[in-house]
N, C-alpha and C positions, 0 to 999 in steps of 0.2 A: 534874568536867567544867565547872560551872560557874563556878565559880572561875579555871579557865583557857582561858572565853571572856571572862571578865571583865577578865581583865592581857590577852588578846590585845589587846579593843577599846581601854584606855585605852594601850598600846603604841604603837595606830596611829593614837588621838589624840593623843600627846606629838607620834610624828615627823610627825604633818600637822604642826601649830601652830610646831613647831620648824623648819620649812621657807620658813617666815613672815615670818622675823626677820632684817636682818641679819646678816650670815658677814664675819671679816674670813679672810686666806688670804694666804700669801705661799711664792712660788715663781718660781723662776729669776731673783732679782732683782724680783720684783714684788710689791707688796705691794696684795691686791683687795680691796674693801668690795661684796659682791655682797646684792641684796634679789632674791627671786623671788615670784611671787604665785600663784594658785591655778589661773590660767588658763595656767602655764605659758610666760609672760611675765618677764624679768630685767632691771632696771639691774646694772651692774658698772662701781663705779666706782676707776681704776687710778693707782698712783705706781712708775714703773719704775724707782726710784733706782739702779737696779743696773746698767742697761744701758747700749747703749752712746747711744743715743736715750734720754734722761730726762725728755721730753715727757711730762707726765701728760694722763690720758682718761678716758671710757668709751665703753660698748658698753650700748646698749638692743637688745634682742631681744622683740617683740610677734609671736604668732604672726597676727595681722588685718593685719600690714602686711609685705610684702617691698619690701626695696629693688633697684632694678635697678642693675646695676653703673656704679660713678660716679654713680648718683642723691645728688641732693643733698635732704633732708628735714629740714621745720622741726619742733623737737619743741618743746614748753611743759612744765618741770614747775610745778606747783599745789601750794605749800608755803605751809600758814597764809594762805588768801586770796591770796598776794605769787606772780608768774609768773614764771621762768627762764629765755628763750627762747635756742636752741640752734640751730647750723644742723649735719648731722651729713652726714655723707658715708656713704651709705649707712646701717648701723648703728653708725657709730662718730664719735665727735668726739676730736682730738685738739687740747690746750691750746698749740699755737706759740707764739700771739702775746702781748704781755703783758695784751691786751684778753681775751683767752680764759684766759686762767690768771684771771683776776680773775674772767670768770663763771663755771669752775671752782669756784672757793674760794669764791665769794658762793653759788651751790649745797650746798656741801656743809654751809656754815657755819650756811643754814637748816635743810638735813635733822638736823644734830645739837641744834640750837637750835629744834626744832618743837615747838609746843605739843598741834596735833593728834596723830593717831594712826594717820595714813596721810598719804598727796602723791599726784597724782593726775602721769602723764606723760600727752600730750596731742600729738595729731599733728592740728594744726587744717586742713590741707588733705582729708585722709585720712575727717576726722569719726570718727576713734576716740582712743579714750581708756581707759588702764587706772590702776587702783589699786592702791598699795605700801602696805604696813605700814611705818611708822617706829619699831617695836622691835627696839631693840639699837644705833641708828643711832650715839648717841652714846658707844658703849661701841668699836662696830667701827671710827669716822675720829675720834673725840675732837673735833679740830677741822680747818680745812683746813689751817691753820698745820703740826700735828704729822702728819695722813696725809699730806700733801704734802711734807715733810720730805724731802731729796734728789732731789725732781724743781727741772726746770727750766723 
């Protein structure tokens, strides 16, 4: 009995901790680098090379903040002291412009290239702020160069 409460708990410490980490995932033409955190909070960030729209993105999902439809919200992520600032239409940013692909890539290129051990996303009107784990980052976009690979 003891024994198999002992592989229970470290069972449901693998899959906490492995929930932690960046996921890379690709489906219907999209290939996603998603981080979650413990609050139940996700970046996901996307290269749709497949579709018919190749516009790369993400999606931030914080449950302290809703957006109201068409709201427009400034997000900060906090990589290595260095700030990333975002404007997102509601929970999502999409990269059109060639100004937005570049802050795209200069994001991801820090999240794979971070020293620390987390990045903090940051919604400075809002006054909230959550914390990502940056394990796995550099395994799931490599770089922005290669996950961005067939967007536009």
């Amino acid at each position: 009995m003891r024994l198999i409460l002992v592989f229970l708990i470290a069972l449901t410490t693998s899959a906490s901790a492995a929930s932690y980490r960046w996921t890379v995932a690709f489906a219907q033409g999209t290939s996603e680098a998603i981080i979650r955190n413990e609050h139940g909070s996700s970046v996901n960030i996307y290269c749709p090379s497949g579709q018919a729209d190749t516009s790369p993105g993400m999606f931030i999902e914080v449950k302290k903040v809703s957006a109201k439809a068409g709201e427009q919200i400034a997000v900060q992520f906090a990589v290595d002291g260095k700030s990333y600032a975002f404007d997102m239409g509601e929970i999502q940013f999409i990269a059109k412009s060639d100004a937005q692909k570049s802050a795209l890539s200069g994001l991801i290129d820090a999240l794979v290239g971070a020293k620390d051990k987390s990045f903090a996303v940051e919604f400075p009107k809002l006054g909230v702020t959550e914390r990502f784990s940056l394990l796995g980052a550099k395994k799931a976009m490599t770089s922005a160069k290669e996950f961005l690979d067939g967007c536009s």
